[in-house]
C-alpha positions in Angstrom: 12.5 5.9 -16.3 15.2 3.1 -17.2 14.3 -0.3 -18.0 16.5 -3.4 -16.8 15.9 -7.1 -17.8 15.6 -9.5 -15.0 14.7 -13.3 -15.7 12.4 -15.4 -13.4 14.1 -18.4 -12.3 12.4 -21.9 -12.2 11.3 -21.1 -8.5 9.5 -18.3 -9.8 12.0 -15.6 -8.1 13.2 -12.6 -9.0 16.8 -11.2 -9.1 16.9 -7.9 -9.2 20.2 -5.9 -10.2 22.6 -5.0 -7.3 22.1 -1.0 -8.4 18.6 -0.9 -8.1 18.7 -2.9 -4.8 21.1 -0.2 -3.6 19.4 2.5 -5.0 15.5 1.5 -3.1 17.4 0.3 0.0 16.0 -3.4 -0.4 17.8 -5.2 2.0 17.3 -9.1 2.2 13.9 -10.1 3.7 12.6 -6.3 2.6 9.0 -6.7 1.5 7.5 -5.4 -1.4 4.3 -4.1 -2.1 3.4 -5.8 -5.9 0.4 -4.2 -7.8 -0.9 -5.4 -11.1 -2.0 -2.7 -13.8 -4.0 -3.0 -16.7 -1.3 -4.6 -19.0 2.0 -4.4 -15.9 2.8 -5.4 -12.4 4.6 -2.3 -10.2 7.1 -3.4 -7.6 7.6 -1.0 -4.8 9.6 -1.2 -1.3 7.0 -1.5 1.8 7.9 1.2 4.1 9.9 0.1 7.1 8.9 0.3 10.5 10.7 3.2 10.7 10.0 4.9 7.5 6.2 4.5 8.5 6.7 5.5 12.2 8.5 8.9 11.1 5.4 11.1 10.9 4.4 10.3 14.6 7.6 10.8 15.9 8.1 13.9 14.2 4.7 15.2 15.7 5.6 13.8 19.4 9.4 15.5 19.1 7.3 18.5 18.2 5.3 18.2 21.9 8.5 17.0 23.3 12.0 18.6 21.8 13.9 16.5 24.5 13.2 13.3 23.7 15.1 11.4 21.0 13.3 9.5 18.3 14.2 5.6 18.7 15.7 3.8 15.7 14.0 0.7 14.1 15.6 -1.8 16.2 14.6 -0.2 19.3 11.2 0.3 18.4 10.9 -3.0 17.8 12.2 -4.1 20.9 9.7 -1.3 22.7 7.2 -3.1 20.7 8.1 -6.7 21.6 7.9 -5.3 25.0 4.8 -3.6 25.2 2.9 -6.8 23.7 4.7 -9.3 26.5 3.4 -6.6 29.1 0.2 -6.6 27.3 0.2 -10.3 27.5 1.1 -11.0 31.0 -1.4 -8.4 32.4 -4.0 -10.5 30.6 -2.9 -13.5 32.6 
């Protein structure tokens, strides 16, 4: 494990280096899951959208080979869809 120095500006943000941002695929507006320790805080990525949606998809393209797996802007958009359905049936 390597350890890198970071200071916490007067806003109380964080900068983290470029290399790790590259490295854990933390694009802007990324959350992060923050946990304290005993005696440290642990920073870790939230899994996308996508990243969390993965297992299901890979069961369902199981059941149904034909079928491609959507990317995370398009499940979104299913998403977006499927709760403005929802919302107009309740209406």
């Amino acid at each position: 494990m390597k350890t890198v120095k970071a200071t916490i500006t007067s806003k109380n943000q964080l900068t983290l280096p470029a290399k790790l941002v590259r490295k854990y695929n933390l694009d802007k507006n990324r959350l992060v899951v923050i946990t304290e320790k005993k005696n440290s805080i642990e920073i870790r990525p939230q899994p996308s959208l996508e990243e969390r949606m993965r297992p299901h998809w890979e069961k369902f393209r199981a059941a149904h080979p034909n079928i491609k797996p959507l990317n995370e802007k398009q499940l979104k958009q299913a998403i977006r869809e499927s709760v403005a359905e929802g919302a107009t049936k309740r209406w």
